[in-house]
CHARMM internal coordinates of N, CA and C (Angstrom, degrees):
IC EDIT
DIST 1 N 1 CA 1.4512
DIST 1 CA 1 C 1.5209
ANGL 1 N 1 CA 1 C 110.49
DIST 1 C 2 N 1.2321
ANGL 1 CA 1 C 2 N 115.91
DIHE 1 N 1 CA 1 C 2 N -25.22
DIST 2 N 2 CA 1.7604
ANGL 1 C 2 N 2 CA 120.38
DIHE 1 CA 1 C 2 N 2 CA -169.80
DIST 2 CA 2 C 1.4053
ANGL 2 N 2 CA 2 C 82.15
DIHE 1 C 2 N 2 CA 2 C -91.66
DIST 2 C 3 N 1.3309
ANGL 2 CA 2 C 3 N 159.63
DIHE 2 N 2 CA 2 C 3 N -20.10
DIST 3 N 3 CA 1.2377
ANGL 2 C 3 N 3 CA 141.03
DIHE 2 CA 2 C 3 N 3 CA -172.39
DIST 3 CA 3 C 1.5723
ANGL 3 N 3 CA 3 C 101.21
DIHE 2 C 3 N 3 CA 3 C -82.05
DIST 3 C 4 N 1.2813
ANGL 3 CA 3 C 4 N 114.09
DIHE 3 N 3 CA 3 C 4 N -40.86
DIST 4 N 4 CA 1.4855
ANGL 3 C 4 N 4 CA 134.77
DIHE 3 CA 3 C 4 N 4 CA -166.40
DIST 4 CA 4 C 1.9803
ANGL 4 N 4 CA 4 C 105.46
DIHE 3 C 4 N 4 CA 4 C -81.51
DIST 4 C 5 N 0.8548
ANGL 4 CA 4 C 5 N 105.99
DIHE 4 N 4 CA 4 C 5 N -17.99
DIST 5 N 5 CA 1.9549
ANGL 4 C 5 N 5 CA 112.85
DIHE 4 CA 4 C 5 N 5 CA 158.98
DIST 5 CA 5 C 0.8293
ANGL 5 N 5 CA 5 C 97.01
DIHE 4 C 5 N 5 CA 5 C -76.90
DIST 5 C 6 N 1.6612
ANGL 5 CA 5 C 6 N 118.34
DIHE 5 N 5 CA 5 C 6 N -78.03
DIST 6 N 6 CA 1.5459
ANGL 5 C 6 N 6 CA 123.95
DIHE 5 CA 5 C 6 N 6 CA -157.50
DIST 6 CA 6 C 1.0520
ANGL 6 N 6 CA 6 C 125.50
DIHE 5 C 6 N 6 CA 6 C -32.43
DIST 6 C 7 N 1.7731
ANGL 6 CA 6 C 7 N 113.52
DIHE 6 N 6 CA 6 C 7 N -41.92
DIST 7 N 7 CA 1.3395
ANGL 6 C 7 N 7 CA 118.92
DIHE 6 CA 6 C 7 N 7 CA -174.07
DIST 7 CA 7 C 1.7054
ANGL 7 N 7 CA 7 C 110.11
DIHE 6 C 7 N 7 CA 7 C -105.28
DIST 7 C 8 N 1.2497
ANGL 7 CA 7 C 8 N 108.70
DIHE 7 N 7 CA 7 C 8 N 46.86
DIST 8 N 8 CA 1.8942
ANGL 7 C 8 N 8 CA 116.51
DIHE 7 CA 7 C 8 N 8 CA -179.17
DIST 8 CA 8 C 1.3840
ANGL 8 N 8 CA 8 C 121.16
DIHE 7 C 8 N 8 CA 8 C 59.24
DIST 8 C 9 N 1.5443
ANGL 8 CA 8 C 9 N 109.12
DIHE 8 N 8 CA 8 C 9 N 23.22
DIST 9 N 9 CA 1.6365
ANGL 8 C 9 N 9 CA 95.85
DIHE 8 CA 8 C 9 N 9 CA -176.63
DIST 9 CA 9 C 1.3388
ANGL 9 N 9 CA 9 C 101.22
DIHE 8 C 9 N 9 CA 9 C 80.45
DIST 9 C 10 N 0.7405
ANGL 9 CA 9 C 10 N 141.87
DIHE 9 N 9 CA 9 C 10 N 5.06
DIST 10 N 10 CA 1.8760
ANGL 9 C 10 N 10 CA 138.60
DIHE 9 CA 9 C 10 N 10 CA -174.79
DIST 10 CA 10 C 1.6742
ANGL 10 N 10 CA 10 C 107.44
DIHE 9 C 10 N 10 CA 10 C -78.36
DIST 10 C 11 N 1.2239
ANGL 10 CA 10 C 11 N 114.59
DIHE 10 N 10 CA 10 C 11 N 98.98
DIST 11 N 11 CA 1.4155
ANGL 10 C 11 N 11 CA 109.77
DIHE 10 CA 10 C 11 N 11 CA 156.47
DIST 11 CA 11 C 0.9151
ANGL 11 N 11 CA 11 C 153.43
DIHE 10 C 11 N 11 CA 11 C -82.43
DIST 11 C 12 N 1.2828
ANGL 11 CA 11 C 12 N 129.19
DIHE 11 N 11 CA 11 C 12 N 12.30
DIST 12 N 12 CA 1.3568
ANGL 11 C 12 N 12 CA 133.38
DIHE 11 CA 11 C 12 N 12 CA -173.38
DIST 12 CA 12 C 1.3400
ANGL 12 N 12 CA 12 C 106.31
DIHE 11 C 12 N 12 CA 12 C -81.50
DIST 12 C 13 N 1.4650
ANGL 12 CA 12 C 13 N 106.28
DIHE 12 N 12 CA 12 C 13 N 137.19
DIST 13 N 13 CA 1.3245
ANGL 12 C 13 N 13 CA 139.29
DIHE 12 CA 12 C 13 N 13 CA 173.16
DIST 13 CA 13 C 1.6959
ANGL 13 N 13 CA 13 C 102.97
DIHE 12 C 13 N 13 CA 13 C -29.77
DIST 13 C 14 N 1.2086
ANGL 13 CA 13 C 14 N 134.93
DIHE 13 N 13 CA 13 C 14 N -96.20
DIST 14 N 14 CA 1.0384
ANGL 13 C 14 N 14 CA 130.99
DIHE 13 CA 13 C 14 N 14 CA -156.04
DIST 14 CA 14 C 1.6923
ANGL 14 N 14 CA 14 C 120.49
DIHE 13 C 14 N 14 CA 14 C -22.84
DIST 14 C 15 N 1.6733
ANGL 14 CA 14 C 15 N 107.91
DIHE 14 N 14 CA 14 C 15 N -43.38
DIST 15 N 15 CA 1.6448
ANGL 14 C 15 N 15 CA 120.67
DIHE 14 CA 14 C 15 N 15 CA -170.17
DIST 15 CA 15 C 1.8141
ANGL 15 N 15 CA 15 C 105.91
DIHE 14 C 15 N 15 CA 15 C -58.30
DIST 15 C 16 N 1.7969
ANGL 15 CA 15 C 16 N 103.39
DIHE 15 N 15 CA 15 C 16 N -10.96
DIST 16 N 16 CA 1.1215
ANGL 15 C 16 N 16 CA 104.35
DIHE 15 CA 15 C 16 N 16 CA -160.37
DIST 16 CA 16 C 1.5292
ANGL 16 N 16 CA 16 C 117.71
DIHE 15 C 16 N 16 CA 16 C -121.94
DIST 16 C 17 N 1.3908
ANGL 16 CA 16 C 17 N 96.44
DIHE 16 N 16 CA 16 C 17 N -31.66
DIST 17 N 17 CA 1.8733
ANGL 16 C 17 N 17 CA 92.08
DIHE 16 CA 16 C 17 N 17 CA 173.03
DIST 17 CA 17 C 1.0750
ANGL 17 N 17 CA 17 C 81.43
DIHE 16 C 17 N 17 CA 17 C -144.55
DIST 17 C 18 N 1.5304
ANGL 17 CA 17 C 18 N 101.54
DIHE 17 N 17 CA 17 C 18 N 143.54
DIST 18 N 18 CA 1.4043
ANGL 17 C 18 N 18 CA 142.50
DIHE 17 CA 17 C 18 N 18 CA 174.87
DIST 18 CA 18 C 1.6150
ANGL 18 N 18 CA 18 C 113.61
DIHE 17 C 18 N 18 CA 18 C -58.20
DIST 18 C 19 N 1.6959
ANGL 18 CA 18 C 19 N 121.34
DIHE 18 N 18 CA 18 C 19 N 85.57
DIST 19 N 19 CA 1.5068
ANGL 18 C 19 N 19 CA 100.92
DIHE 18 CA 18 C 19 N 19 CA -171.99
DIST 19 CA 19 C 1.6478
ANGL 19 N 19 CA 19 C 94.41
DIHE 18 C 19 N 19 CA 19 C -107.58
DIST 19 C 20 N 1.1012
ANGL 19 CA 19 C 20 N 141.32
DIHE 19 N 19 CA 19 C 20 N 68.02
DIST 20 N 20 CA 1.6614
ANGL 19 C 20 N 20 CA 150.20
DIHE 19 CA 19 C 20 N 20 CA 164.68
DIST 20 CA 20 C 2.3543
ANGL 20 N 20 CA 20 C 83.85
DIHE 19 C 20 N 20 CA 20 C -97.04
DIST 20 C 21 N 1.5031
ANGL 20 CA 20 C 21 N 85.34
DIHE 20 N 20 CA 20 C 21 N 148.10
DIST 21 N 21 CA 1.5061
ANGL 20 C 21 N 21 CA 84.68
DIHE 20 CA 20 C 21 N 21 CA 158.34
DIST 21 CA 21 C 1.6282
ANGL 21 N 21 CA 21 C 80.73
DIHE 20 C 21 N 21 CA 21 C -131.74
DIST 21 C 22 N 1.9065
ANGL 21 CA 21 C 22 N 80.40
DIHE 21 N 21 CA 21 C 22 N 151.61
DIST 22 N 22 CA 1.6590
ANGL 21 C 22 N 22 CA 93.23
DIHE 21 CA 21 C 22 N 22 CA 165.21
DIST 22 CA 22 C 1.3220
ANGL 22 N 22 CA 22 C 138.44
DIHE 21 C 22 N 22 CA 22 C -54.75
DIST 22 C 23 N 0.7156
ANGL 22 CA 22 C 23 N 146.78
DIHE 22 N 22 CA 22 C 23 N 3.47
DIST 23 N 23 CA 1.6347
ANGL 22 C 23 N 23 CA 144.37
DIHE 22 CA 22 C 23 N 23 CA -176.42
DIST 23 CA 23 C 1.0959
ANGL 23 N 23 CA 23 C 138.47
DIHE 22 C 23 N 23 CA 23 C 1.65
DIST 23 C 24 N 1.5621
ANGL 23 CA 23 C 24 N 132.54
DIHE 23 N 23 CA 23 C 24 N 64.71
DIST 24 N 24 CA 1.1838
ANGL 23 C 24 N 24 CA 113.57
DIHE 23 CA 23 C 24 N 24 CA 159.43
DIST 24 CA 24 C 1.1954
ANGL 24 N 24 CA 24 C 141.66
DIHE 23 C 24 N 24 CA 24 C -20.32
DIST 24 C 25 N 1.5456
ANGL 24 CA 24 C 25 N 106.91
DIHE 24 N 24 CA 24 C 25 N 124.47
DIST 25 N 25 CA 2.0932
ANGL 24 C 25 N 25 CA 116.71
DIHE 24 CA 24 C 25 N 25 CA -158.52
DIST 25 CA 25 C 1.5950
ANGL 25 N 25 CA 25 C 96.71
DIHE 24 C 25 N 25 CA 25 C -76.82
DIST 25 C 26 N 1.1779
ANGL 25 CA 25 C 26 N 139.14
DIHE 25 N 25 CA 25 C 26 N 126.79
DIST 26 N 26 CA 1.4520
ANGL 25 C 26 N 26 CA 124.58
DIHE 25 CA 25 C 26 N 26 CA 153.10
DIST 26 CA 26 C 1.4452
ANGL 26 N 26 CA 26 C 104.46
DIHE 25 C 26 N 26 CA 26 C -72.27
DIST 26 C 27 N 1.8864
ANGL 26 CA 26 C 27 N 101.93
DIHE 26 N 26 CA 26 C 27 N 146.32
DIST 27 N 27 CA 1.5347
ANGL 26 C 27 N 27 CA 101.26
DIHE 26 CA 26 C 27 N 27 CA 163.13
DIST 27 CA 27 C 1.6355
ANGL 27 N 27 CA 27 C 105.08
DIHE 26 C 27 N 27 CA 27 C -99.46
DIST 27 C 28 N 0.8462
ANGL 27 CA 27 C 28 N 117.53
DIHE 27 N 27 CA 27 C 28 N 123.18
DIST 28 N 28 CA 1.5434
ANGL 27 C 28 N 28 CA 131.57
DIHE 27 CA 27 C 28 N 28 CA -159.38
DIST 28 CA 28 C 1.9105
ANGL 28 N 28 CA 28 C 107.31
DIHE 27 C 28 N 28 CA 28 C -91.17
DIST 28 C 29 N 1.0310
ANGL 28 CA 28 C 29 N 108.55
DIHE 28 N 28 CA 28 C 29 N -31.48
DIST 29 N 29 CA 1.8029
ANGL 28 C 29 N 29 CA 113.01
DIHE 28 CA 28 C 29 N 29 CA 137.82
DIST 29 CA 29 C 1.0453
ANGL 29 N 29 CA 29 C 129.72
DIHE 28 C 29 N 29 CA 29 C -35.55
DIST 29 C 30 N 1.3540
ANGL 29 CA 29 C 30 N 122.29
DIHE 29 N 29 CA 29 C 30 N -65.88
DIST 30 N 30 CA 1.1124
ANGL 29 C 30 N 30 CA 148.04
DIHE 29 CA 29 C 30 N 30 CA -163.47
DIST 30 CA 30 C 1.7910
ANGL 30 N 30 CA 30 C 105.59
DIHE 29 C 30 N 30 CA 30 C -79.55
DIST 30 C 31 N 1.1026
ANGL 30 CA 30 C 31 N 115.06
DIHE 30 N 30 CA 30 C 31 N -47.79
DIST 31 N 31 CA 2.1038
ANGL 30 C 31 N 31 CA 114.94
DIHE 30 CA 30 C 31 N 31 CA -177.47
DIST 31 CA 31 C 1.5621
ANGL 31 N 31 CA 31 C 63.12
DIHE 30 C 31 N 31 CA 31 C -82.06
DIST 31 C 32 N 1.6906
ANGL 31 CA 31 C 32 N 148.18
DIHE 31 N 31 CA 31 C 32 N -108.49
DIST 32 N 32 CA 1.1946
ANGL 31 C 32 N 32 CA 112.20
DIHE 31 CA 31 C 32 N 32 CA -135.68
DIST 32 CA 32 C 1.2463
ANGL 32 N 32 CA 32 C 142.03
DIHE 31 C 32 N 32 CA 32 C -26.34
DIST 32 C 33 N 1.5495
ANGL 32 CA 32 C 33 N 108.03
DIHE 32 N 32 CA 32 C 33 N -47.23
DIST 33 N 33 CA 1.5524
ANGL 32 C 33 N 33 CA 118.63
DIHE 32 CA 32 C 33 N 33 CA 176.43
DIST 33 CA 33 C 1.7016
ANGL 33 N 33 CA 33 C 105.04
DIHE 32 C 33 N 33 CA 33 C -44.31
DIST 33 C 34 N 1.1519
ANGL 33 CA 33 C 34 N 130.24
DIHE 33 N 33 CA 33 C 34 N -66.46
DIST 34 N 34 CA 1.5381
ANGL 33 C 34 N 34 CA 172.62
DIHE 33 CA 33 C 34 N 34 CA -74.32
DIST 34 CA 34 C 1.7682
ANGL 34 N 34 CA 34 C 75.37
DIHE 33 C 34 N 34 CA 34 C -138.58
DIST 34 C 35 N 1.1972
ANGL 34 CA 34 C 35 N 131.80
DIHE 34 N 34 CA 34 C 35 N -64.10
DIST 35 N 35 CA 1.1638
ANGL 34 C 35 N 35 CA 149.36
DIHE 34 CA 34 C 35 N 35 CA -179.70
DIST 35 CA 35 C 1.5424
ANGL 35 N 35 CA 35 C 121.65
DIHE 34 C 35 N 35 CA 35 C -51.09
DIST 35 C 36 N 1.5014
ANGL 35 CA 35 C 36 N 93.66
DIHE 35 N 35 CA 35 C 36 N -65.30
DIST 36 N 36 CA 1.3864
ANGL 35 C 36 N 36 CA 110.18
DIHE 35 CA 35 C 36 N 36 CA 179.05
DIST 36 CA 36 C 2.1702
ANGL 36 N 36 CA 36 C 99.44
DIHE 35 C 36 N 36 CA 36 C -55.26
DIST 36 C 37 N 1.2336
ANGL 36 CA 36 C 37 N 116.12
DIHE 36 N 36 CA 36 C 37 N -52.29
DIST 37 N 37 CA 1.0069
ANGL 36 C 37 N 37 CA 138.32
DIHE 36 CA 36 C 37 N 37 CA -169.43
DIST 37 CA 37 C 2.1128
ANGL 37 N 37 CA 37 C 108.09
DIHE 36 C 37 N 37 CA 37 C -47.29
DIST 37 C 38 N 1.3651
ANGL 37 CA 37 C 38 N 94.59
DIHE 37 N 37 CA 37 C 38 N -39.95
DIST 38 N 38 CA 1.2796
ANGL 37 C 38 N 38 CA 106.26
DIHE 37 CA 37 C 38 N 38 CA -171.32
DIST 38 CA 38 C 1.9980
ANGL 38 N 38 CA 38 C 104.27
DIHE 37 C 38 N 38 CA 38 C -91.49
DIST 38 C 39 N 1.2529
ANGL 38 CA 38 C 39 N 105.77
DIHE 38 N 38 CA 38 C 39 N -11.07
DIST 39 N 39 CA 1.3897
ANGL 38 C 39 N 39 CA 95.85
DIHE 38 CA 38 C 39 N 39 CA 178.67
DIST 39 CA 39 C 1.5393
ANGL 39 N 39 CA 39 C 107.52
DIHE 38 C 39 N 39 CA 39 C -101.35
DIST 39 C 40 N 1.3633
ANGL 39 CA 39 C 40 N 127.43
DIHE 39 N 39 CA 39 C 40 N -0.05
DIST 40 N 40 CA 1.6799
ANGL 39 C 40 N 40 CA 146.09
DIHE 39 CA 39 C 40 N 40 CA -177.96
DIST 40 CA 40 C 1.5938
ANGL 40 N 40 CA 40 C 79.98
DIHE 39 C 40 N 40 CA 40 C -83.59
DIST 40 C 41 N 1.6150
ANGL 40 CA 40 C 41 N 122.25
DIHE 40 N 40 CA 40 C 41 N -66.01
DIST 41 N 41 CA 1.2200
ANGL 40 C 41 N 41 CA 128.63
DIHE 40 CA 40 C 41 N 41 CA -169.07
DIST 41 CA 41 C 1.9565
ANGL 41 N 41 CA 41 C 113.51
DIHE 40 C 41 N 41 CA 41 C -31.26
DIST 41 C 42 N 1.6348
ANGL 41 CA 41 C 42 N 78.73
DIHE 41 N 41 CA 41 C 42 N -78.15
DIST 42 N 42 CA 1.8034
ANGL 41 C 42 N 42 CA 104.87
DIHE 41 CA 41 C 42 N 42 CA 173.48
DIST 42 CA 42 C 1.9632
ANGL 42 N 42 CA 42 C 100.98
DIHE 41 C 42 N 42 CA 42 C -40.61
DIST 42 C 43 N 1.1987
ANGL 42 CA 42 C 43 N 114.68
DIHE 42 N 42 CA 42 C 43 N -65.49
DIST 43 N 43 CA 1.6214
ANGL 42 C 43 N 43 CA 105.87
DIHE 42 CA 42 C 43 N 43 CA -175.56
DIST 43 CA 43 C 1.8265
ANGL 43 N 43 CA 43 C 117.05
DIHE 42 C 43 N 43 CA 43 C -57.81
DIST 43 C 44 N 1.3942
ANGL 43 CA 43 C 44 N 110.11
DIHE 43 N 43 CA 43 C 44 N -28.65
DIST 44 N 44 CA 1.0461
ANGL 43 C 44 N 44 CA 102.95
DIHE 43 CA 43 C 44 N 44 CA 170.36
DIST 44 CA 44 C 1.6764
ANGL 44 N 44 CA 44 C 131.12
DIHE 43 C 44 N 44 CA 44 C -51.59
DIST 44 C 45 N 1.6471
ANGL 44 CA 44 C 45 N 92.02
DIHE 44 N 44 CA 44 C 45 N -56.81
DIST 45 N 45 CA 1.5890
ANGL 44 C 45 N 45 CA 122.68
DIHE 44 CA 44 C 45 N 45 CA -175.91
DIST 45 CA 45 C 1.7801
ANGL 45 N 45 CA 45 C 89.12
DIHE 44 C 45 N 45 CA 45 C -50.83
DIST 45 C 46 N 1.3560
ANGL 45 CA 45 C 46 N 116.60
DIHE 45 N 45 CA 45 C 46 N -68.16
DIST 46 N 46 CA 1.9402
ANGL 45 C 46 N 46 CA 132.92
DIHE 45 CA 45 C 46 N 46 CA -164.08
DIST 46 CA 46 C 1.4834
ANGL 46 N 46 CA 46 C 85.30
DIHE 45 C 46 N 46 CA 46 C -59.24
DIST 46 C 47 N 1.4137
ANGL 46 CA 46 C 47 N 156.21
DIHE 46 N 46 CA 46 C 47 N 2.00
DIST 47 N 47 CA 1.4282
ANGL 46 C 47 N 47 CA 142.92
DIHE 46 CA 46 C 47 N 47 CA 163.52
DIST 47 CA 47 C 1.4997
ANGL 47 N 47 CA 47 C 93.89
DIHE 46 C 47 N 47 CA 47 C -107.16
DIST 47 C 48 N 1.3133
ANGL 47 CA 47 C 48 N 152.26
DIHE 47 N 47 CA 47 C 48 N -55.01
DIST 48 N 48 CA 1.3773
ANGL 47 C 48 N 48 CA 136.06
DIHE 47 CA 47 C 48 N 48 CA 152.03
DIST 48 CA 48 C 0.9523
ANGL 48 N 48 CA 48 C 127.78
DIHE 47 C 48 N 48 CA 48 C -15.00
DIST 48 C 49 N 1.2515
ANGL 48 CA 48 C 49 N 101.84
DIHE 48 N 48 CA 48 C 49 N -40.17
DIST 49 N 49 CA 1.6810
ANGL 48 C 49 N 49 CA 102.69
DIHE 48 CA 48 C 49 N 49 CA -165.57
DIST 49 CA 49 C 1.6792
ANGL 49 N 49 CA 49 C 111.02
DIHE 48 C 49 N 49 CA 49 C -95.49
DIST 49 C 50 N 1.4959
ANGL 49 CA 49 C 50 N 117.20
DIHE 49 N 49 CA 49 C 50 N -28.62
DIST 50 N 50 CA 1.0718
ANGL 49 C 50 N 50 CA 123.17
DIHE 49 CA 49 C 50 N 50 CA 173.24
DIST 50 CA 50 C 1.8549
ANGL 50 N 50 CA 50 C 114.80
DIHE 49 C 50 N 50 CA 50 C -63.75
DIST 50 C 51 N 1.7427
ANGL 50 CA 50 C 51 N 86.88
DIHE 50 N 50 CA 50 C 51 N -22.36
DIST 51 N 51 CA 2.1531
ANGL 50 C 51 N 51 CA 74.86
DIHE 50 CA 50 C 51 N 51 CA -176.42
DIST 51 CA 51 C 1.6123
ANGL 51 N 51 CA 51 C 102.91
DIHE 50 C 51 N 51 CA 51 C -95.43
DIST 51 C 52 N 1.5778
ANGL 51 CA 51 C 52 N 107.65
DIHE 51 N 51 CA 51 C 52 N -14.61
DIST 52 N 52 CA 1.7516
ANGL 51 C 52 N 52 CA 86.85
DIHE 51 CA 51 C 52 N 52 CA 168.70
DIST 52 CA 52 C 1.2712
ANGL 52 N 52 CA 52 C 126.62
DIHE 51 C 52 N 52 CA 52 C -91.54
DIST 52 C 53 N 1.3966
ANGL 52 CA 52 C 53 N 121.44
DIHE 52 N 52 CA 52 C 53 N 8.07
DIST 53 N 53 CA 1.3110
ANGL 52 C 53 N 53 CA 140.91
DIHE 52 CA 52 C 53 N 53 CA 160.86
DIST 53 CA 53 C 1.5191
ANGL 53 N 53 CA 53 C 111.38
DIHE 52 C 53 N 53 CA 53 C -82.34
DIST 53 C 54 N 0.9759
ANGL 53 CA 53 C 54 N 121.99
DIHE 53 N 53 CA 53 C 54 N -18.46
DIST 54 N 54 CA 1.3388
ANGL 53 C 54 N 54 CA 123.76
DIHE 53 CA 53 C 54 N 54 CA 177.26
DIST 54 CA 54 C 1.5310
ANGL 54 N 54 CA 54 C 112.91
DIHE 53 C 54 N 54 CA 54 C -106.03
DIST 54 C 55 N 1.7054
ANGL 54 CA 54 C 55 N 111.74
DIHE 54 N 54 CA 54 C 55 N -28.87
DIST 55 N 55 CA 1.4318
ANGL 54 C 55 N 55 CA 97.54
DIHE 54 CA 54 C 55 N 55 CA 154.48
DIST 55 CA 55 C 1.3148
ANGL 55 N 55 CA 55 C 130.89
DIHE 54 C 55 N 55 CA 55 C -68.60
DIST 55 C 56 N 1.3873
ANGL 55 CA 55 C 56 N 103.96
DIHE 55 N 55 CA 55 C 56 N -4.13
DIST 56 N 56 CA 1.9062
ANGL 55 C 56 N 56 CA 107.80
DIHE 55 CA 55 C 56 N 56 CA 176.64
DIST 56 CA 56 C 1.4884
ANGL 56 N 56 CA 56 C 111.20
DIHE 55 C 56 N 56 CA 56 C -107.88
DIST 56 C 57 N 1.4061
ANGL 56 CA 56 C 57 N 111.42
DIHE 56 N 56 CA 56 C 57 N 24.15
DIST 57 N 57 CA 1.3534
ANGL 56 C 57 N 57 CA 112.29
DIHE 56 CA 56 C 57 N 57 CA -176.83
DIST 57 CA 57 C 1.2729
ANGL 57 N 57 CA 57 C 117.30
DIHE 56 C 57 N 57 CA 57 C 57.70
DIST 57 C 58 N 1.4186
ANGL 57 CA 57 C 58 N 125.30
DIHE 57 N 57 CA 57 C 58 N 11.86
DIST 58 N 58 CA 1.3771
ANGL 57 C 58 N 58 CA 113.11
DIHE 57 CA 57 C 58 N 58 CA 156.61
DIST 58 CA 58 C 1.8655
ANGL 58 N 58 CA 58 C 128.49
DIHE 57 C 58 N 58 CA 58 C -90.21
DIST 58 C 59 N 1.4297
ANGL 58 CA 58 C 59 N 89.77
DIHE 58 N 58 CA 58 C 59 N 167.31
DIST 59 N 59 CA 1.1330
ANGL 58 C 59 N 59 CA 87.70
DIHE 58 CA 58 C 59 N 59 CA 154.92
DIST 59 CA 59 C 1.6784
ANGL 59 N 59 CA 59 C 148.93
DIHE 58 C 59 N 59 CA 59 C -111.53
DIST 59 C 60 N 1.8157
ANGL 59 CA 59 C 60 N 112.62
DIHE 59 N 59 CA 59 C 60 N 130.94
DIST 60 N 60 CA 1.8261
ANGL 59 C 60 N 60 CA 89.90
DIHE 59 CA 59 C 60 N 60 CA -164.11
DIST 60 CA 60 C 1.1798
ANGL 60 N 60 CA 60 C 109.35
DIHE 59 C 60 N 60 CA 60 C -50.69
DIST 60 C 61 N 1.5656
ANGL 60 CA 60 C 61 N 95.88
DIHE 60 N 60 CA 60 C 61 N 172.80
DIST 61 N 61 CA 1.9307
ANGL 60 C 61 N 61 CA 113.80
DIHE 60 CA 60 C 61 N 61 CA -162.51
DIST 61 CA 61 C 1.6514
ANGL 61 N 61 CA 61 C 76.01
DIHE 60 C 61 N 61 CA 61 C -103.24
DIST 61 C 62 N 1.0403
ANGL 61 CA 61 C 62 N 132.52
DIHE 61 N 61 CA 61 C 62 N -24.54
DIST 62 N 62 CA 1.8549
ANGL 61 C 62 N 62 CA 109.30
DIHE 61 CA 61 C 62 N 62 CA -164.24
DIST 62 CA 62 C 1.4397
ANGL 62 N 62 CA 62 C 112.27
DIHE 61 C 62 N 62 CA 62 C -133.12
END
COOR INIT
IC SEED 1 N 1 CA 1 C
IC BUILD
């Protein structure tokens, strides 16, 4: 009740419970980088894979 004087009788919610949620910030640089990084990965592996498929006389599926 002494919080509820103090502040003029004012009820609105906010003065009183905390409605922010935390949110972790993405750095959106960073998953790009992170991103970009993993598809160099993926093309690397899909050129591996295309020459041992071709040393077995096959052909890649992708």
């Amino acid at each position: 009740m002494d919080e509820i004087i103090e502040n003029g009788y004012n009820l609105n919610i906010p003065r009183y419970v905390n409605t922010a949620n935390d949110v972790e910030e993405i750095d959106f640089a960073k998953v790009t980088a992170e991103m970009e990084e993993t598809d160099k990965e993926i093309a690397k592996v899909s050129e591996d894979l295309k020459a041992s498929f071709a040393e077995l006389g096959l052909q890649f599926p992708f």
